[in-house]
N, C-alpha and C positions, 0 to 999 in steps of 0.2 A: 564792776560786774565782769564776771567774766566768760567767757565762751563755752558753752557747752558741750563742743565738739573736744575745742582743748583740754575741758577739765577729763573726759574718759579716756584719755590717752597718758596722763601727765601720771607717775609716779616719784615716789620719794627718791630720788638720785643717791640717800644712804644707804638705803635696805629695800628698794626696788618694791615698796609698800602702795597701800593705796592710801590717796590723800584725798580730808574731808573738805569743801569751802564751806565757810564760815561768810557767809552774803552779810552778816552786820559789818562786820569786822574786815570785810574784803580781805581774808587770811587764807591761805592751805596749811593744813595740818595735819601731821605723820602722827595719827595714835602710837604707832610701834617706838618709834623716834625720841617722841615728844618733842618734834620739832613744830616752827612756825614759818612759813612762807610769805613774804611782804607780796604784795602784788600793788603795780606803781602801772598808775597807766591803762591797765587792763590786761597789762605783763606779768606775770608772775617771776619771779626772780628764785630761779634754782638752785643757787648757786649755795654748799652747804657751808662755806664763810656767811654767807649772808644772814644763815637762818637765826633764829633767837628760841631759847628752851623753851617749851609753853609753859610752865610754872610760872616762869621769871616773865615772860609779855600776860600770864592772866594778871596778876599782882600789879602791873601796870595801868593795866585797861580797868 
């Protein structure tokens, strides 16, 4: 779970977008992107090496 506060401040660090969570899946996700954001901890991990395609993590999941 993650913070509320933090989730309306947190943009996509690519394209300065807004990011959706995904509460199943404890994910952010950049519509514009199509990126995926891991969140460890209740950290959300920004970093745009870290992210994974969302094509490629739904096909996973």
């Amino acid at each position: 779970m993650i913070d509320k506060e933090l989730l309306d401040i947190l943009a996509c660090p690519k394209c300065k977008g807004e990011l959706v969570y995904n509460k199943d899946k404890n994910i952010l996700i950049c519509g514009a992107c199509k990126l995926v954001y891991i969140i460890e901890d209740g950290i959300p991990i920004m970093l745009i090496e870290q992210t994974k395609p969302l094509d490629e993590y739904i096909k996973k999941s």
